[in-house]
C-alpha positions, 0 to 999 in steps of 0.5 A, spaced: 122 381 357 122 381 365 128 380 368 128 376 375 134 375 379 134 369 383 137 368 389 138 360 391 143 356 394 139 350 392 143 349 385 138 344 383 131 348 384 135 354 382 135 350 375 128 348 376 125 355 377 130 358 372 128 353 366 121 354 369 122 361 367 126 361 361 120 357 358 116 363 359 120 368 356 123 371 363 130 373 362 133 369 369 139 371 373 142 367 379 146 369 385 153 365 384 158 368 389 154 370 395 157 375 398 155 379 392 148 379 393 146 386 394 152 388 389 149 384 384 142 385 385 143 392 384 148 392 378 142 388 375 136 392 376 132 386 376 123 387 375 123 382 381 127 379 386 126 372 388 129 371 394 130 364 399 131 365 407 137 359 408 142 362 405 150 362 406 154 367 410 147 372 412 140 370 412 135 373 406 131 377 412 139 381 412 139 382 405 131 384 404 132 389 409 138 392 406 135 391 399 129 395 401 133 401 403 136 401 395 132 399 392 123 398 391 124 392 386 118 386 388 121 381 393 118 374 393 120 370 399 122 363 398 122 359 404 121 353 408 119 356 414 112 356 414 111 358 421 106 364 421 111 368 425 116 367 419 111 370 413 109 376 417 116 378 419 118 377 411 112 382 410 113 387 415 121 388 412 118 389 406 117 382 401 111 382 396 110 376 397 111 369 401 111 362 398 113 356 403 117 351 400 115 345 397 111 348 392 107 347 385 112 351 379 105 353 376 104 357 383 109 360 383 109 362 375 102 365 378 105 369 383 110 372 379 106 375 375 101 377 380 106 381 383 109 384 376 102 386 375 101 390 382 108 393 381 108 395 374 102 397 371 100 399 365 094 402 361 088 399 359 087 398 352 080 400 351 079 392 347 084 386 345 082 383 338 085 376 336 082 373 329 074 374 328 074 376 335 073 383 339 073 383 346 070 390 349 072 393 355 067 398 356 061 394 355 064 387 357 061 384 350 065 379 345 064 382 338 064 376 332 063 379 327 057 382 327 054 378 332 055 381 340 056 376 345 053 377 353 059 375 357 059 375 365 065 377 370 070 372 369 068 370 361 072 377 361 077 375 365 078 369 362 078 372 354 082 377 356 088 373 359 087 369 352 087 375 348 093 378 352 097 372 349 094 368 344 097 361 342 100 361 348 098 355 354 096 359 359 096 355 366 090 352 371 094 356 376 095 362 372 088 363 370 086 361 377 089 367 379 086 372 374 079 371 377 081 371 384 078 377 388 077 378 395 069 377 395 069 370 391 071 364 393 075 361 386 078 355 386 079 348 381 071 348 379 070 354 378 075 356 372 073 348 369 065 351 370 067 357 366 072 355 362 067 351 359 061 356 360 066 360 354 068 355 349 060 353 349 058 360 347 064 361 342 062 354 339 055 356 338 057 362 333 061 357 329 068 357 334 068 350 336 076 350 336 078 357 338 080 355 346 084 348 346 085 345 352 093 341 354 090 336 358 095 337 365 098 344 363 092 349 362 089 353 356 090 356 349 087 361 345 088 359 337 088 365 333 088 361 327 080 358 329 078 365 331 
């Protein structure tokens, strides 16, 4: 389980961000006493630092420097200064990331493990099984059974979230980000067009229900309809 270490004097989103995570089975810790950030920071040894700019005593500008110079954990900036100059500044001291306040909970969820993925990665598995269903890897096809399926980019991509976590809703944004790639514009449409593409493949080998749909949260592989 990833620990994140949230630093946030705004009790209030520091509950929302904290409950956010837990539900997504993150250990959370929090900043209580401010003038022990770096000390706790470094007693912690948390996977990712979420860090706010508005903080009493020192701004997080201070604490990301002098945390760099400890520590190579991820940093994600939380701020509502959006100015450009602000997100530069905050990624040449060295943040993975910038999010501008106010924003959508899902994207941060996304960031995170974004941010998590680049920092930590871990080896590939030639292929992910769930039910009937065998993702291949090498070959980029879905096996059911004894029948092969030709998948496209961002089938794949898609199948493979799902068989990474199956029975858990995986969010639009959170799905929107593992087929992001610098060379395709990806948005809202682009996963409901491909989102269907695959449940009307599977459907069409017998697998009407394998991906559920949670109107207004996201997606979920159901292992016991594969």
């Amino acid at each position: 389980m990833d620990k994140i270490l949230i630093i946030e004097d705004d009790l209030k989103l520091q509950k929302y961000i904290s409950e956010y995570l837990e539900a997504y089975h993150f250990e959370v810790e929090t900043v209580k006493d401010f003038s022990r950030i770096v000390a706790q920071a470094e007693e912690s040894r948390p996977q990712l630092i979420l860090l706010d700019i508005n903080l009493p005593v020192l701004d997080g500008f201070y604490y990301l420097k002098v945390l760099r110079k400890s520590m190579q954990t991820p940093i994600i900036i939380l701020s509502a200064r959006s100015d450009e100059s602000e997100q530069i500044r905050g990624m040449e001291y060295g943040a993975d990331d910038y999010v501008t306040k106010p924003f959508k909970i899902g994207i941060l969820l996304a960031k995170i493990n974004a941010v998590l993925r680049r920092a930590y990665p871990q080896a590939e598995e030639p292929g992910h099984t769930a039910g009937s269903l065998k993702l291949l890897k090498d070959t980029m096809k879905l096996q059911i059974k004894e029948q092969m399926l030709e998948l496209s980019k961002n089938e794949f991509r898609l199948l493979q979230m799902f068989m990474k976590r199956p029975g858990e809703i995986l969010t639009r944004e959170e799905l929107l980000e593992a087929l992001w790639d610098e060379q395709t514009f990806v948005d809202d449409n682009t996963l409901t067009v491909n989102i269907t593409r695959l449940k009307k493949k599977l459907a069409g080998c017998g697998l009407h229900q394998a991906i559920i749909t949670k109107r207004g949260v996201g997606y979920a592989l159901d292992p016991a309809n594969c």
